[in-house]
C-alpha positions, 0 to 999 in steps of 0.5 A, a space after each residue: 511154745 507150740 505157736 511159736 514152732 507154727 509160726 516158725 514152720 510157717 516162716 519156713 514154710 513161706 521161705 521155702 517157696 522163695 527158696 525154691 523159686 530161686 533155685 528154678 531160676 539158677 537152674 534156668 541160667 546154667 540149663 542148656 540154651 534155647 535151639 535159637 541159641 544154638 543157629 549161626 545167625 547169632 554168632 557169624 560176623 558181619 558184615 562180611 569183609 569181602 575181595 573182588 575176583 580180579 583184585 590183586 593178590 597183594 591188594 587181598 593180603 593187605 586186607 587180611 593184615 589190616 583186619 587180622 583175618 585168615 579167609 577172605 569171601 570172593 564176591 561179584 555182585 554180593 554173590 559169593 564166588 570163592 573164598 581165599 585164604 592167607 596161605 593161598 595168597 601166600 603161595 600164590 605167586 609159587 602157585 601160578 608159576 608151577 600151573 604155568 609149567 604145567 600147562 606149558 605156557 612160558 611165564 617169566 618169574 618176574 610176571 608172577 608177582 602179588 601185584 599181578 596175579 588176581 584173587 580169582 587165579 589162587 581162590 577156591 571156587 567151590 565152596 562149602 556153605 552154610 544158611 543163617 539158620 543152621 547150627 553151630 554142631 552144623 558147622 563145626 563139624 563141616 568145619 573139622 570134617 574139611 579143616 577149614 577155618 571159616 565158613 561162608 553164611 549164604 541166604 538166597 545166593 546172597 552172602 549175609 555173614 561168615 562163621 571163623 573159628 573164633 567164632 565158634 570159640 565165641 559161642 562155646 565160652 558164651 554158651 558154657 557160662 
């Protein structure tokens, strides 16, 4: 009977370390991610659908109904100029007629149409970026901070990718699994 409770101790004794193993590596899977996991490169889209300065309004809302997007970078030469945004190109024919008015020139209502305005006229020329190597928290809390729904991922002058809100949302599910 004694050996039988040994050998019993040792059956559990050499489960025990399988168990433990186990529980490491469960651990391992639910533990927060390495830092590399947490760097925009990972989660930003790309490549990057992108509009030209002088492209017409229309031309740039057509994109974003084809492609179900609400920010659009503004490219010349693969550098970022600007970003546009659904409401821009929403407004911009209300837009262009109030600057008109304001700078005094004459602009008939008529002139003022998507087919006729260019991206450059209604796009925001500063803009806020980020590198690939920066951090989701990074991002997300420029992102709140300016309420803003994507932001531009610039290496060397050059657009490499765009971080949306869905995006982050993205990350977040992934990252809590």
């Amino acid at each position: 009977m004694a050996e039988r409770a040994k050998l019993r101790s040792g059956v559990v004794g050499a489960q025990g370390p399988a168990r433990e193993a186990r529980k490491k590596k469960a651990a391992a899977r639910t533990a927060a991610p390495e830092g590399e996991d947490f760097r925009i490169e990972r989660w930003m889209t790309t490549p990057v659908i992108t509009v030209r300065p002088r492209d017409p309004v229309a031309h740039a809302r057509a994109i974003l109904e084809e492609h179900r997007i609400n920010q659009l970078p503004v490219v010349l030469n693969r550098r970022l100029a600007g970003i546009v945004t659904d409401r821009d190109l929403r407004d911009a024919p209300r837009a262009v007629e109030i600057s008109a008015k304001v700078s005094g020139a004459d602009i008939a209502p008529v002139e003022a149409t998507p087919e006729l305005i260019p991206v450059e006229e209604v796009m925001t020329a500063k803009v806020l970026t980020l590198a690939p190597s920066d951090t989701l928290q990074q991002a997300a809390e420029l992102m709140r901070r300016e309420r803003i729904g994507a932001v531009p991922i610039v290496e060397r002058t050059r657009l490499v990718g765009i971080l949306t809100r869905s995006d982050m949302l993205g990350a977040f599910v992934k990252l809590c699994r």
